[in-house]
N, C-alpha and C positions, 0 to 999 in steps of 0.2 A: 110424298117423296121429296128426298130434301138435293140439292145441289151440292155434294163433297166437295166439288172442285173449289168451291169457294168458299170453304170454311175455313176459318184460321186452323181447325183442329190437322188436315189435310197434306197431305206430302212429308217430307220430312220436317222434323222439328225443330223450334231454333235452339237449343242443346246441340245439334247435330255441326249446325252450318258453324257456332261457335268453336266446337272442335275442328272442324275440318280447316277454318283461320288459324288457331295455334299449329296446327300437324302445316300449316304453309306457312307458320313463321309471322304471321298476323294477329297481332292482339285488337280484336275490333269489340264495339260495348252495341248493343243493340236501342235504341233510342224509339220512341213514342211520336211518330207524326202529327199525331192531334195536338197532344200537351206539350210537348217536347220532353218530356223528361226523362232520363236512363232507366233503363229497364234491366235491372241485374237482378237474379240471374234468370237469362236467357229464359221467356215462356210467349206462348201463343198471343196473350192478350196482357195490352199496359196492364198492370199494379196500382197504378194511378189513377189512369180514367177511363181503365176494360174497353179500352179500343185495340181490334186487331190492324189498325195501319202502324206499321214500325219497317226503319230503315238500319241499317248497321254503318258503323264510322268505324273510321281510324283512330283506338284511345290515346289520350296524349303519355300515359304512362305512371303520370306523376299523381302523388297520393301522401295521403299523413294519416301516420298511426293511431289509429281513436283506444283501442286497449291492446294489451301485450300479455303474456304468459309465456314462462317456462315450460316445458315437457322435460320431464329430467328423464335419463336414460344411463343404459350405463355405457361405460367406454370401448367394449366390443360390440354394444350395438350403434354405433355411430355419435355417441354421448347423449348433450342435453340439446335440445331444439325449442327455436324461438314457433309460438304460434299467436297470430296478429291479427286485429282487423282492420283491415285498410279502408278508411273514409278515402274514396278515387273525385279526383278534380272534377270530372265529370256528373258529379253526384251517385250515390249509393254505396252501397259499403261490401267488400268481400274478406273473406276467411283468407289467408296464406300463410306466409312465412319470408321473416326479413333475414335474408344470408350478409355474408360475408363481414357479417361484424358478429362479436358474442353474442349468444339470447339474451346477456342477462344486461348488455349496452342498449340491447330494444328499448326506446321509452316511448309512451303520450305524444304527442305531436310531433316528431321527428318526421320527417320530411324522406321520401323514401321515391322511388324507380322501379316501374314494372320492366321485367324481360320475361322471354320464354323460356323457362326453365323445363328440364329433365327429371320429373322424381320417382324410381323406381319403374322405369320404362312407360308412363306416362308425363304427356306436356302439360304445365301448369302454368299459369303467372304467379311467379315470384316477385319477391324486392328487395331490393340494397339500397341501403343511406343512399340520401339524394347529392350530389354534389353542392360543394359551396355556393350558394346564390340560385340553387333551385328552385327552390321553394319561393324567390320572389318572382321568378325568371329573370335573373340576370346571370 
């Protein structure tokens, strides 16, 4: 007989705790105790070094576009949409979407800002161009 209560598989999952931070306006990355390393997306045991000790932080937001695509659409369905992969400062890489500029202004390294976004009544992190001197922090 085994001990549930201490299994990383046990309680709820971290997918769960990751949503329930967006639906409170919290973009948090879940990180690796042992290695340190970002654990995205969200699972029971590092990626890295299959340990279940992990903590969740505050992500700092900021991230550069490693590739970009168009989705062309047409104009009564809301047109054409950019779809991105965000290399995040923290290390690892996620699928989203860069707003508030054209898709087709999306390029390769541009310097981009997570917020919580709204898409189709689900919360997402999104990103918009980063401001001038973001991307060095100043």
């Amino acid at each position: 007989m085994t001990d549930t209560d201490s299994s990383p598989f046990a309680g709820e999952g971290p997918e769960r705790h990751f949503r329930e931070g967006l639906e409170a306006g919290e973009y948090r990355l879940q990180f690796c105790d042992d290695c340190g390393n970002n654990i995205y997306y969200p699972r029971a045991l590092c990626n890295h070094c299959g340990s279940a000790n992990h903590s969740w932080r505050a992500a700092s937001g900021r991230g550069t576009v490693y590739s970009t695509s168009v989705e062309r659409g047409r104009p009564e369905a809301g047109g054409d949409k950019n779809i991105a992969l965000i290399d995040l400062e923290e290390g690892g890489r996620l699928m989203s979407r860069v707003v508030d500029v054209e898709p087709t202004e999306v390029s390769i390294g541009m310097a981009v800002e997570a917020f919580i976004g709204d898409l189709d009544g689900t919360r997402l992190i999104l990103f918009r161009p980063a401001a001038e001197g973001a991307a060095d922090g100043t």
